[in-house]
N, C-alpha and C positions, 0 to 999 in steps of 0.2 A: 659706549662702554670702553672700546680700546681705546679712546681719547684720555678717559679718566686713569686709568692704568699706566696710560704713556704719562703723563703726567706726576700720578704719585712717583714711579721707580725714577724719573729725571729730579722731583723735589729730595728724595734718599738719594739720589748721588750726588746731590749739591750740598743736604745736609753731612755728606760720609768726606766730601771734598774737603767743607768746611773747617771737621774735625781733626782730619787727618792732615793737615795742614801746617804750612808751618807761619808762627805771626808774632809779631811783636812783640815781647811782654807787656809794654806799654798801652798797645791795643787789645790786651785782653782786661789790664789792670788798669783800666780806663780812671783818671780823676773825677768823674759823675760816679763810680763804682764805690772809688774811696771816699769820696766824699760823704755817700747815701752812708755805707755801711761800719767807717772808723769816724775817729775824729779827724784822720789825716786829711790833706786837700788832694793829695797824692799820694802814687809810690815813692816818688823819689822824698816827698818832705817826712813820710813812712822810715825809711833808710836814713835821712839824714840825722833823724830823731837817736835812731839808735845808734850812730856813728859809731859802727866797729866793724865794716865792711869796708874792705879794698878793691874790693870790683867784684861786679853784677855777675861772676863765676859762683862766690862766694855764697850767694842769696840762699841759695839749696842745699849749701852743707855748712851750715851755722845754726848747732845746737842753741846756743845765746839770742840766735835772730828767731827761730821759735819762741823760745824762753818770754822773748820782749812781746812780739805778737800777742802772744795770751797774754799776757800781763796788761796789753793795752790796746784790745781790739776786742769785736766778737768771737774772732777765729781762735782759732789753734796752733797754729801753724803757717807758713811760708804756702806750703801746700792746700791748706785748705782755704787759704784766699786766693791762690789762682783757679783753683777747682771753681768753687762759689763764682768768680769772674768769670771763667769761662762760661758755664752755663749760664751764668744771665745773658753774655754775648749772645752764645746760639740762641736763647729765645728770641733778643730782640727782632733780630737777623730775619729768623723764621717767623715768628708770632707766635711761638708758643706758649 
């Protein structure tokens, strides 16, 4: 039984690792992600689409780059497709 206990609290520290973590945008916003879930092939052909960004600072505070997203994705937002990416990562990751 201590075996299984050691085991969960080491799987929650690798998942808290995980999280808390710091990664790529790219590997969170994986081209398998975009491809499943927009029409884009990527983030980047995503961004180039919308060509009104000056650098990848930008992505996060571009009312217009939401604006475009819903206009031509599932999502809502900048935000709600690295969220969505994210948690597909952790699942794959883990198997959840």
């Amino acid at each position: 039984m201590d075996n299984i206990v050691n085991n969960m609290w080491s799987f929650i520290d690798e998942v808290k690792d995980e999280i808390e973590g710091t990664h790529k945008l790219t590997n969170i916003v994986t081209d398998e992600f975009m491809a499943t879930n927009t029409k884009y092939a990527s983030l980047q052909e995503l961004v180039d689409s919308f060509g009104k960004l000056e650098n990848a600072t930008d992505i996060n505070n571009c009312p217009e780059f939401d604006h475009f997203i819903s206009e031509n994705t599932k999502f809502s937002s900048f935000q709600d497709i690295l969220q969505n990416a994210a948690i597909e990562m952790i699942r794959k990751k883990f198997g959840t």
